[in-house]
N, C-alpha and C positions, 0 to 999 in steps of 0.2 A: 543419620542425622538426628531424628528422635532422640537415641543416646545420646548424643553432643549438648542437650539441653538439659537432660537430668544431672549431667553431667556440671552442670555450668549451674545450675542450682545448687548443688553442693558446697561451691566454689565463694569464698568470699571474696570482694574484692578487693586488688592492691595496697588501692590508696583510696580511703576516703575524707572528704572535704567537708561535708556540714553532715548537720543532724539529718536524718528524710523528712523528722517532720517539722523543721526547721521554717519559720515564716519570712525571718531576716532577709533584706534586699542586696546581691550584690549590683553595683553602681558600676557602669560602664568606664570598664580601665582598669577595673580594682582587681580583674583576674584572665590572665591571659596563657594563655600554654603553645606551645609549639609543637610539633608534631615532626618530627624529620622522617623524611623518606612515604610520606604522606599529600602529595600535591594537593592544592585549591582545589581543583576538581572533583578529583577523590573526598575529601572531607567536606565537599559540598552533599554528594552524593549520601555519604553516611550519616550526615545528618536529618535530610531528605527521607533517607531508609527509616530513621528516629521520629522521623512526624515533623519533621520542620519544612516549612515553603520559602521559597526566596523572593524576598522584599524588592533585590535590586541585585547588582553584581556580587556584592559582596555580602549585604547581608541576610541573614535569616531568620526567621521568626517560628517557635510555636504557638499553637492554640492554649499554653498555660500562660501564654507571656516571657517565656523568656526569650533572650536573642542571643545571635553568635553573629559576629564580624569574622568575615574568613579572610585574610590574605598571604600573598606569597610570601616564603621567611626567608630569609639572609641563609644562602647556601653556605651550608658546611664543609669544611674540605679536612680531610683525613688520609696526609701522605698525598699521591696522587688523585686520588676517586673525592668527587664532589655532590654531597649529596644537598637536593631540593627538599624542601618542604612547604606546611602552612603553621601560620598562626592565626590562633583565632582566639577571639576577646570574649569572652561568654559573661552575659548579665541578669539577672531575675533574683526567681524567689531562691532560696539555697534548697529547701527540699527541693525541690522542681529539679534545681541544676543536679544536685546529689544524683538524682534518677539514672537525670541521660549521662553523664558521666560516665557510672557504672556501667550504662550499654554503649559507649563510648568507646570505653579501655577494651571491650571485649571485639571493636570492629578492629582497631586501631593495634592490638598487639601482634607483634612479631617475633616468631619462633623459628633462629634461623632461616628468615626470608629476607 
């Protein structure tokens, strides 16, 4: 496991969305992603794992101030097989989000799973 983190330093990320030291506000609405194959629960959890507590059902809060709205997404269907997911609305400061994002994509990716 050790390895897996030098590893993953190496590593830059996918996609990135703002500057890190970016002060800019995004506003509730203005960014949302979906997650397939990723249930509410699970991406409650992972973000929980990120340092965030939950405010109420659905949403969450860090201690930098940002938030995430998590809900169920509109099931996928591809041929017969239907997949679940979440959507979740993410708001703050853009470094902030930039962060978890980053440690985000690295919960959230799947390699043939």
């Amino acid at each position: 496991v050790a390895g897996c983190k030098a590893w993953r330093e190496d590593m830059k990320p996918l996609i990135r969305y703002f500057d890190a030291d970016s002060t800019d506000v995004v506003e509730p609405g203005e960014m949302i992603h979906e997650y397939a194959g990723v249930p509410p629960w699970l991406m409650k959890n992972y973000l929980a794992d990120l340092g965030a507590t939950e405010e109420d059902a659905e949403r969450m809060q860090w201690p930098t101030g940002c938030r995430a709205v998590v809900r169920q997404a509109e099931p996928r269907q591809i041929g017969s097989l239907v997949i679940g997911g979440s959507t979740v609305e993410f708001s703050g400061c853009q470094g902030k989000l930039e962060s978890l994002l980053e440690e985000l994509e690295w919960k959230t990716l799947r390699i043939g799973a």
